[in-house]
C-alpha positions as CSV (number, residue, x, y, z in Angstrom):
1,X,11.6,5.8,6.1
2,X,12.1,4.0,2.4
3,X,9.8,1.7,1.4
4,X,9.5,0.4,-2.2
5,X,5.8,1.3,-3.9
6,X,4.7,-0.3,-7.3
7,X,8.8,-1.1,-7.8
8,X,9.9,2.5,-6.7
9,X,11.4,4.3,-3.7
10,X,8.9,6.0,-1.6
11,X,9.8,8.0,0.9
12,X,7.3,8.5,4.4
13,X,6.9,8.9,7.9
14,X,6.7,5.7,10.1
15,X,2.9,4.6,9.2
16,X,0.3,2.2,8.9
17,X,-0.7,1.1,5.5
18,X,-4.0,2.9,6.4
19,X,-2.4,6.2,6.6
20,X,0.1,5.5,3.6
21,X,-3.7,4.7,1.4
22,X,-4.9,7.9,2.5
23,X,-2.0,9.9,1.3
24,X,-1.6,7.7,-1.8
25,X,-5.8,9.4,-2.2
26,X,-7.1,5.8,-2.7
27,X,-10.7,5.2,-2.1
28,X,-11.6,2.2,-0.5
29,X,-12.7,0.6,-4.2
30,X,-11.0,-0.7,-7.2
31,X,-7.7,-1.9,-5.7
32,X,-5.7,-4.8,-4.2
33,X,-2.7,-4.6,-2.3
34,X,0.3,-6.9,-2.1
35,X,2.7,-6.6,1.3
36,X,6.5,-8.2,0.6
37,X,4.5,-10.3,-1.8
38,X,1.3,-11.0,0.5
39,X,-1.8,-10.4,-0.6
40,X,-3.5,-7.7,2.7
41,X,-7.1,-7.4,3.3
42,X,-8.7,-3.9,3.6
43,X,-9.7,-5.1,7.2
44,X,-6.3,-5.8,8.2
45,X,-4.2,-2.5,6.6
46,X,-4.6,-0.4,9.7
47,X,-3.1,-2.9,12.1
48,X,0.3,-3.3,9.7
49,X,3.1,-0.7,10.2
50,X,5.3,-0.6,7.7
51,X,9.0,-1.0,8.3
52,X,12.1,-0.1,6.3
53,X,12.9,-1.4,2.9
54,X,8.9,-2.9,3.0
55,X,7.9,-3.8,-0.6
56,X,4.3,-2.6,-1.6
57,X,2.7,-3.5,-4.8
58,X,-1.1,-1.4,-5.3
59,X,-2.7,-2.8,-8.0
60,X,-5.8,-1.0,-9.4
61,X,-9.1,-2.3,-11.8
62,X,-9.4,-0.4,-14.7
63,X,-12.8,-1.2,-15.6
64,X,-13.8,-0.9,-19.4
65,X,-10.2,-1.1,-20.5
């Protein structure tokens, strides 16, 4: 499936946004994450699947910077 991730195509298998995290390596810290321009609590991310075309924006802190 296609999705869009931080404005580029992403290719992955049909997934949660739990699994898609995991392979991205992202540790549960330091991050926010927009859904087709909704902001989606950590609490929540398992209980979303991701469809075609879904537009993902990860944004992470950069502390110090």
């Amino acid at each position: 499936m296609k999705i869009i991730l931080n404005g580029e195509k992403y290719e992955i298998e049909n997934a949660n946004l739990s699994v898609l995290l995991a392979g991205l390596n992202l540790t549960q810290d330091g991050w926010a994450m927009a859904l087709n321009g909704e902001f989606i609590p950590k609490n929540k991310l398992a209980a979303i699947i991701l469809s075609e075309f879904d537009e993902i924006d990860i944004v992470r802190a950069n502390p110090g910077g």
